[in-house]
C-alpha positions as CSV (number, residue, x, y, z in Angstrom):
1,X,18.8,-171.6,130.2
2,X,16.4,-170.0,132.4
3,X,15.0,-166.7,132.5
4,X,17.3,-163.7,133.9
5,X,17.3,-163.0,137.3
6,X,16.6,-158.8,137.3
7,X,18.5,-156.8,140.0
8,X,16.9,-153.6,141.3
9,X,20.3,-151.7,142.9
10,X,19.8,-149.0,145.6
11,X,22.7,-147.4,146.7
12,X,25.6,-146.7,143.2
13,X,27.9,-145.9,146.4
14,X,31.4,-148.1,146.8
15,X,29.3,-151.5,147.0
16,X,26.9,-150.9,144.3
17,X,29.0,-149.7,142.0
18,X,30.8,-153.0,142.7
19,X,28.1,-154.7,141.9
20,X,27.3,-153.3,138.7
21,X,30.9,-154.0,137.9
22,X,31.0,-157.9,138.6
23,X,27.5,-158.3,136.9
24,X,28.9,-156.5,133.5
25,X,32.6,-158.0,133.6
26,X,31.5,-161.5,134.8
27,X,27.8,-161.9,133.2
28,X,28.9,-165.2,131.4
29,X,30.6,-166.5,135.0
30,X,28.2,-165.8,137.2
31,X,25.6,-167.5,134.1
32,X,27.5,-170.7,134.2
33,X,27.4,-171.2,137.9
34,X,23.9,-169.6,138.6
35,X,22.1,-171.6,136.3
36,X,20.7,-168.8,134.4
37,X,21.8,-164.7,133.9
38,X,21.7,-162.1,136.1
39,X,21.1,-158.5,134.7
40,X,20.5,-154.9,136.1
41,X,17.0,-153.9,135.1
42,X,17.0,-150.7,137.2
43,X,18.5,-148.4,139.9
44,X,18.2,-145.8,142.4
45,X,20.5,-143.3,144.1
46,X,20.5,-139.8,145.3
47,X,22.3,-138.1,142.3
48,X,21.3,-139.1,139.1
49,X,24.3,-137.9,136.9
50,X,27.5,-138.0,138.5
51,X,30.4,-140.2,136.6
52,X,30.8,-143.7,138.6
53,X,32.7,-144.8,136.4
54,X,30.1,-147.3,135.0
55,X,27.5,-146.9,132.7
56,X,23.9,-147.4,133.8
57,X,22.8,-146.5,130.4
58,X,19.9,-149.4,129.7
59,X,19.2,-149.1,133.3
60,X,15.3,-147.6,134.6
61,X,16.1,-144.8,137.0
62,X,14.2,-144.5,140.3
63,X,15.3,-141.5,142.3
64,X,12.5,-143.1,145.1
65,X,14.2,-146.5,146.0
66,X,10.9,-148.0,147.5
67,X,9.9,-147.2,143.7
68,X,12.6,-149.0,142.6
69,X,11.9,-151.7,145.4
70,X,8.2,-152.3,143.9
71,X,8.8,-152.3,140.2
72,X,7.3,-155.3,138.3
73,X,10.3,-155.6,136.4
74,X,12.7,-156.0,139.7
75,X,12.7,-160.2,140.8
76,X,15.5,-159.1,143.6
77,X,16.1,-155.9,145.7
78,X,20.1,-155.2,146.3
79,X,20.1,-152.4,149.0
80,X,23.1,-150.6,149.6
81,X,22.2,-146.9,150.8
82,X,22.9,-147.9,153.9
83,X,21.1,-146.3,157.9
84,X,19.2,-148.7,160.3
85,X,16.2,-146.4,158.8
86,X,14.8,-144.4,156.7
87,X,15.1,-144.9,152.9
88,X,16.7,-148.1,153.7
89,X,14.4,-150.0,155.9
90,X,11.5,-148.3,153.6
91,X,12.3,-149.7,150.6
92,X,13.3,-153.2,152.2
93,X,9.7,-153.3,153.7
94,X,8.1,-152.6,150.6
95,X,10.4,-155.0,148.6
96,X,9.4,-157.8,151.2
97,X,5.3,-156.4,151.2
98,X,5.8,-157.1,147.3
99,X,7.0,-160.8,147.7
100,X,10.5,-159.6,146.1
101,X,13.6,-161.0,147.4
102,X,16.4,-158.8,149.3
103,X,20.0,-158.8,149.9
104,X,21.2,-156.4,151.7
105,X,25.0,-155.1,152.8
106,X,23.1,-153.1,155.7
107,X,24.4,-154.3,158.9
108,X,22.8,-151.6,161.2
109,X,19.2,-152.2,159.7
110,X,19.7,-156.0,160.5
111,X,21.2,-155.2,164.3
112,X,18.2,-152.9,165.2
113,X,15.3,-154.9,162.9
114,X,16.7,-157.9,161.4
115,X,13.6,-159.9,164.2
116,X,11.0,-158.1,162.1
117,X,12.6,-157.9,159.0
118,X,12.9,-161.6,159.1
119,X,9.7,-162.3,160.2
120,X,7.9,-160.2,157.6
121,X,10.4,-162.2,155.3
122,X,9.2,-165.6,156.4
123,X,5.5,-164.4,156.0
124,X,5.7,-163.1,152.9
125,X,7.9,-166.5,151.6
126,X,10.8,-164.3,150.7
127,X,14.5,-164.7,151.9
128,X,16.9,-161.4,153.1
129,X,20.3,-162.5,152.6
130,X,23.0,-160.5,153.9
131,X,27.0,-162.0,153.5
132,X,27.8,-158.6,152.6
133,X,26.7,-157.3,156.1
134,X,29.2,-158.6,158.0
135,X,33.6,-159.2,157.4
136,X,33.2,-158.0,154.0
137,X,34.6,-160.6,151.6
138,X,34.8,-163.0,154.6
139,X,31.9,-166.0,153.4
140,X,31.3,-166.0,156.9
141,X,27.0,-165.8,157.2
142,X,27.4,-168.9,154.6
143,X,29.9,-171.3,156.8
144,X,27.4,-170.3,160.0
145,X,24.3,-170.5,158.4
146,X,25.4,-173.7,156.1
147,X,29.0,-175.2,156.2
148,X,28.5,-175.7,159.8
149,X,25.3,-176.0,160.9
150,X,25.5,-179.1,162.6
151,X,27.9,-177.6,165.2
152,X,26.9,-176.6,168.7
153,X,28.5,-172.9,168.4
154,X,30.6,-172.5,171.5
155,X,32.3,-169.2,170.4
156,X,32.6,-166.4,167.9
157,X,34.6,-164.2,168.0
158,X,37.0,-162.1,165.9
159,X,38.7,-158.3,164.6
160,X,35.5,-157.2,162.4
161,X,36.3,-153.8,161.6
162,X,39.6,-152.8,159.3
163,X,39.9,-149.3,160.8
164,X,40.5,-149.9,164.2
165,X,42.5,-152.8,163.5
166,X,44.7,-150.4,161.1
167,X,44.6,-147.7,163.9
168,X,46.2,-150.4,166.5
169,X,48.8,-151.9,164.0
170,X,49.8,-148.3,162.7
171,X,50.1,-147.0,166.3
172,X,52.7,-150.0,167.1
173,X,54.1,-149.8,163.3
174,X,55.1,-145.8,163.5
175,X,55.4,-144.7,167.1
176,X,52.5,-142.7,166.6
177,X,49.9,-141.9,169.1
178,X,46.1,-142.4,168.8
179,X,45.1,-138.9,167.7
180,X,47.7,-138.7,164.9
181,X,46.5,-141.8,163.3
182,X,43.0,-141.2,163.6
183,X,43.8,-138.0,161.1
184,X,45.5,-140.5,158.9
185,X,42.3,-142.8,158.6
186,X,40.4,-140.4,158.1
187,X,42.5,-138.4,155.4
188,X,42.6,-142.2,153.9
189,X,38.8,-142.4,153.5
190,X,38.5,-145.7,156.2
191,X,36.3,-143.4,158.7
192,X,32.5,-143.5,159.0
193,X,30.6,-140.2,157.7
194,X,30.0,-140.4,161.8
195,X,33.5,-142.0,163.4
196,X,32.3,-143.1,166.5
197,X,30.4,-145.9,164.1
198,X,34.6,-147.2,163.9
199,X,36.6,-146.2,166.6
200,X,33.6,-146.9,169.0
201,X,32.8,-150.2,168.2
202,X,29.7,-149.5,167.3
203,X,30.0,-151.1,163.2
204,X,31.5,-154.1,165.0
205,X,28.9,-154.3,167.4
206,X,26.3,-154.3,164.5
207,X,28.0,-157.2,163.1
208,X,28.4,-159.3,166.1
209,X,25.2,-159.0,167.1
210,X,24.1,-160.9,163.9
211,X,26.6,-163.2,163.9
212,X,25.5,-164.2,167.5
213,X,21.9,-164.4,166.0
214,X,22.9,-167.0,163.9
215,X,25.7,-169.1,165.9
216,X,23.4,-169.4,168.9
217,X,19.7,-169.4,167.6
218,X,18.7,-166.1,169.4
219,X,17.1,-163.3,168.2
220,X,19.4,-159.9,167.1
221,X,20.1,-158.3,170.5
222,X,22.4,-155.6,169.8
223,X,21.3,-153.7,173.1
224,X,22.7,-156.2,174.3
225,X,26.2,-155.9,173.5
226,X,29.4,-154.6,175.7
227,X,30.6,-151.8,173.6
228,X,33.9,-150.1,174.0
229,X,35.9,-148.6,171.4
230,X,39.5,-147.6,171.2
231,X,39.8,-144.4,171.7
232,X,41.2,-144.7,175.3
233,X,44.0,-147.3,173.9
234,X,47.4,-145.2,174.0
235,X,51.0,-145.7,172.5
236,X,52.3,-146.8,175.8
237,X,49.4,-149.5,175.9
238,X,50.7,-150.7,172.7
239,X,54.2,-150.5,173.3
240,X,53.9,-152.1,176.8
241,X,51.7,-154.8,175.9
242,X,53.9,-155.7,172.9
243,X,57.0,-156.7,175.6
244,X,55.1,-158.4,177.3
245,X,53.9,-160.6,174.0
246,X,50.5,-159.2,173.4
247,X,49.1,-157.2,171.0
248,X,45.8,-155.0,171.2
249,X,42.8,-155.8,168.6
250,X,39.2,-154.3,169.0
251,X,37.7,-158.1,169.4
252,X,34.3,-158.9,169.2
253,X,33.3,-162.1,171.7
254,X,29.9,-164.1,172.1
255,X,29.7,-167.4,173.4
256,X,26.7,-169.1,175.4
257,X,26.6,-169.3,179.3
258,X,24.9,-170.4,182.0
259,X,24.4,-166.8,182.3
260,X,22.9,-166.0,179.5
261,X,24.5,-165.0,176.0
262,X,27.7,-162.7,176.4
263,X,28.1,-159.8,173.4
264,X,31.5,-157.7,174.2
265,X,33.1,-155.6,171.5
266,X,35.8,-154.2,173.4
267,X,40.1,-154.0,173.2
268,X,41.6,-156.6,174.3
269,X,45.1,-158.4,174.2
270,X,45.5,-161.1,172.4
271,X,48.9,-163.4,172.2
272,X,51.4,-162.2,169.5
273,X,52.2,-164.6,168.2
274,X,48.3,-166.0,167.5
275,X,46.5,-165.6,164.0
276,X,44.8,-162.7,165.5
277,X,47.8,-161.1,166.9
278,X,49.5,-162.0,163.8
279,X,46.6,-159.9,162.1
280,X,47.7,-156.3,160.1
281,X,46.3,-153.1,158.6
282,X,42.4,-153.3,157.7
283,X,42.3,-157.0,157.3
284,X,39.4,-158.6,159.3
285,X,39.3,-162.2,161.4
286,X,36.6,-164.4,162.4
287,X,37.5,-167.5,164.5
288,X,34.4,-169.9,165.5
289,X,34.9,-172.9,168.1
290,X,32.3,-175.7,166.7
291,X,31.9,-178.8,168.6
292,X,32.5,-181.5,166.1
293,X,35.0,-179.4,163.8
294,X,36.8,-177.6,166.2
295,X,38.1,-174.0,165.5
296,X,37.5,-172.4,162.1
297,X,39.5,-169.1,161.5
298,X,38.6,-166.8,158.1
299,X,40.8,-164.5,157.6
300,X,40.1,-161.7,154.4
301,X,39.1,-158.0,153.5
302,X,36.8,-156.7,155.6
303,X,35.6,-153.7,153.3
304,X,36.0,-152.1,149.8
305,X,34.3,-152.1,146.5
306,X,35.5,-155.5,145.5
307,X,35.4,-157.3,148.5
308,X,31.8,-156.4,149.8
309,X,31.0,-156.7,146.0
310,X,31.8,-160.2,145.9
311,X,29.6,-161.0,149.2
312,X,26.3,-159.5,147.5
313,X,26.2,-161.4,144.1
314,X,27.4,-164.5,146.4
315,X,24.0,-164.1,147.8
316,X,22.7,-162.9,144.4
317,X,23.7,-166.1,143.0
318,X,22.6,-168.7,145.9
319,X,19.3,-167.1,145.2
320,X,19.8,-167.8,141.5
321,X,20.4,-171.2,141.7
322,X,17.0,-171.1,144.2
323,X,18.7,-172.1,147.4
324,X,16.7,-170.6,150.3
325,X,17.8,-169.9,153.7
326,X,16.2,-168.4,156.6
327,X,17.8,-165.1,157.5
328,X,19.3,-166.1,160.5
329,X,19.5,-169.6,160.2
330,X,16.3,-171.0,160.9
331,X,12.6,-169.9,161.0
332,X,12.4,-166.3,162.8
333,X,9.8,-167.4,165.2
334,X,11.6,-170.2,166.7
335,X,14.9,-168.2,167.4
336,X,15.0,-167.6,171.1
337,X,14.8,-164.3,173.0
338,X,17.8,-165.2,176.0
339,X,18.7,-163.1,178.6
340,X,22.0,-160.9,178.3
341,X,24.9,-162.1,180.9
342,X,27.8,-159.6,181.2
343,X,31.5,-160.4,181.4
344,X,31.5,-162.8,183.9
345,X,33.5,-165.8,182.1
346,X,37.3,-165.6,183.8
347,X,40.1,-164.8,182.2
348,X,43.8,-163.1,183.0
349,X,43.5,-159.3,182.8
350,X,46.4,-156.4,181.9
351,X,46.2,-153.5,184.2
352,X,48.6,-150.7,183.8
353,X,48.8,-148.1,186.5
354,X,51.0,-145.4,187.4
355,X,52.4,-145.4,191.5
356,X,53.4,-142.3,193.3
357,X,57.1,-143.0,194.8
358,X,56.2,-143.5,197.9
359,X,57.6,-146.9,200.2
360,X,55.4,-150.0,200.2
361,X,52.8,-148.6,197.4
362,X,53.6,-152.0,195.2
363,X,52.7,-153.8,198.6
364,X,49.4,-152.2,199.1
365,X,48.7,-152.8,195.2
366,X,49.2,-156.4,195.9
367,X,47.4,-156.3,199.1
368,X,44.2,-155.2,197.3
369,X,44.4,-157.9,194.9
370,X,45.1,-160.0,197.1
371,X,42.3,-159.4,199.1
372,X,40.1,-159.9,196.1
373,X,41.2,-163.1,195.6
374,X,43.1,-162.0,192.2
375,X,46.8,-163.4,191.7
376,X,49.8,-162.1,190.2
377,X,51.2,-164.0,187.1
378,X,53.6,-161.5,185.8
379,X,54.6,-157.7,186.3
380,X,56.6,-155.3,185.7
381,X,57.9,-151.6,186.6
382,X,59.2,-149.3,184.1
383,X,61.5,-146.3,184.8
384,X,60.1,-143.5,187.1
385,X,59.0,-140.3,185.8
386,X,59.3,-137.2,188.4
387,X,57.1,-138.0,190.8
388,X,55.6,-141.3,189.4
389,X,56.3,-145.4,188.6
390,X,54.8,-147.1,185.7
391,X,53.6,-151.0,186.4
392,X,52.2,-153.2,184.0
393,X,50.6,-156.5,186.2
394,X,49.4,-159.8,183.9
395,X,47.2,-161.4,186.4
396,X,46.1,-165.0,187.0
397,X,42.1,-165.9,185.5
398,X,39.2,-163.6,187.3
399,X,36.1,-162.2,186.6
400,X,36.0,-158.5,185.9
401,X,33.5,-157.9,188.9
402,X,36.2,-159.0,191.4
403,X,38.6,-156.8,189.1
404,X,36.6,-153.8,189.5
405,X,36.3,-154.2,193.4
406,X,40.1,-154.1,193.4
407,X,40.6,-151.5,191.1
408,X,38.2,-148.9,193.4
409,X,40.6,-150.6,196.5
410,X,43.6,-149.9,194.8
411,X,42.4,-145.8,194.2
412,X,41.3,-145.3,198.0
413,X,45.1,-146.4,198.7
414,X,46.4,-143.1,198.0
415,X,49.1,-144.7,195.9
416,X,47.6,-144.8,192.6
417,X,47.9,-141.4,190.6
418,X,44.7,-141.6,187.9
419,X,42.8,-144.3,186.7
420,X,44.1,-147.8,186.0
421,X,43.4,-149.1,182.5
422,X,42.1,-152.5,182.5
423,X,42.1,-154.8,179.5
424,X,41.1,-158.2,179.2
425,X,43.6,-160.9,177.8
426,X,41.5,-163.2,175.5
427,X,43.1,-167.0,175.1
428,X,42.6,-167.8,171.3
């Protein structure tokens, strides 16, 4: 058997600790099907001598992780700290500068410098893998970037972060508004040091903008991407949308048009009774349209120690077994720098607005649309309040431009009390 592979770990967080676990408990596995061992020479973290749970006894310290990254007894950097920057993207440079391998679980480094990253890579004949970045336990970097790249990627799409999703299904599941179960994430540990990182879409965003990279050959344009979190999403949304057969998910999109390439991370309904309405708790979804296979849907744990775990040493072990892959797919310099196209693709739309109780106000609703060349495929009123009438309209396929027009028409009616919220219905 050949020589061991040596892991350098930053980061004895949730994931590396994970790590250490699966290469200690499974050392004769992962052996067997990597061709040769894999061991932890050394590590880095912020606190040297707190109880993890695991021993790193054996293990060379490094309280400097671009240290760590540059020791001549480290084959393959593992960074797991974590922050599009400092430390993190530090210690990845130097890895890369000292011809070391790197797999990463950092999915905002990648978002904001995976185009320099990669191409520092590719010049330095290295590889930065990064399954862990992205759906958690989902393998779904490997079936892009391998099990189908033969496909002509028409969309990706999917529910890529667990604690909005278990925010939405909670909401429907108790009756509870927003705010309540926002407290109960983050009493649960599911919320971001920094929340708006979940319930903004921003994590998400991070991720779609690599799996975009990847599906379509661009380079990482997370600029780029729609962003709109959940926050405005109420119980009455939820409830509403339900009877009418939809549920609300925080869905990533990105598909290819004549436009340019479309990034949105934003609510939307989806059909109930689809696999991603059918989707619960903080369980992630990708779904990706190929042209010769057709629709692909991965469904798994989009976080945790085991989970993320896994998706490193899967990396750890392709590089093992000396399978290299560019980082996104293909060489860095050939992936292509496209212009970013908004919204513009049609689809049906919810609106939900309330009416003052005045005579005709429906009438002048529908006039508005109407006059925006938007259609009516289904609506409904709910019981008045004092002075007000709830109406839910599904409409017909539009563009969110001509949706827009008609929502400012709508407010200059005079019948419309506050803003009208607006979600798109996506067709999965």
């Amino acid at each position: 058997m050949s020589d061991p592979l040596r892991l350098g770990i930053a980061g004895l967080g949730t994931v590396g600790v994970g790590v250490l676990k699966i290469v200690r408990d499974q050392a004769d596995l992962i052996a067997a099907r990597a061709g040769r061992p894999v061991e932890v020479t050394a590590v880095s973290a912020r606190t040297r001598d707190k109880d993890r749970g695991v021993s790193i006894d054996g293990m060379a310290w490094e309280d400097d992780p671009v240290a760590l990254a540059t020791r001549d007894d480290v084959d393959l950097f593992v960074e797991v700290m974590g922050g599009s920057d400092g430390p993190a993207k530090a210690a990845t440079e130097a890895a890369i500068e000292a011809g070391k391998d790197v797999v990463t679980a950092n999915k905002a480094m990648l978002a904001i410098h995976g185009q320099a990253l990669a191409e520092a890579a590719e010049a330095a004949n290295v590889v930065i893998r990064f399954e862990a970045a992205v759906a958690g336990g989902i393998p779904v970097i490997k079936a892009l970037t391998e099990g189908l790249s033969a496909n002509r990627i028409e969309r990706v799409m999917g529910v890529m972060n667990g604690t909005c999703n278990y925010i939405l299904t909670r909401m429907e599941a108790t009756r509870q508004g927003y705010n309540a179960l926002f407290e109960e994430a983050d009493k649960l540990g599911y919320l971001e040091a920094d929340p708006m990182l979940d319930v903004g879409g921003i994590d998400a965003g991070h991720k779609l903008a690599l799996l975009s990279s990847i599906a379509f050959g661009t380079r990482v344009d997370f600029d780029a991407v729609q962003l709109e979190g959940i926050q405005a999403i109420t119980l009455e949304d939820i409830v509403q949308a339900r009877d009418m057969g939809y549920r609300i998910k925080l869905l990533g999109v990105a598909q290819m048009t004549g436009r340019g390439l479309e990034q949105r991370m934003m609510p939307c309904l989806v059909p109930a009774g689809s696999p991603l309405g059918q989707l619960e708790g903080g369980t992630n979804m990708v779904v990706i349209d190929g042209d010769s296979v057709g629709q692909i849907v991965m469904r798994g744990a989009g976080a945790g120690e085991g989970p993320t775990a896994s998706a490193v040493m899967a990396d750890v072990i392709d590089i093992a077994r000396g399978i290299r892959v560019s980082t996104f797919g293909q060489a860095a310099s050939g992936l292509r720098q496209v212009r970013a196209a908004s919204s513009a693709v049609p689809a049906p739309y919810y609106i939900r607005m309330a009416l003052l109780d005045k005579p005709g106000a429906l009438a002048k609703v529908a006039t508005v649309l109407g006059d925006n060349g938007i259609s009516i495929h289904r609506m409904r009123q709910y019981d008045h309040a004092e002075t007000t009438a709830p109406v839910l309209i599904v409409t017909h396929r539009t563009t969110r431009s001509a949706l827009d027009e008609a929502v400012a028409g709508m407010l200059r009616t005079g019948v419309v009390a506050g803003d009208p919220v607006v979600l798109r219905i996506e067709e999965v």
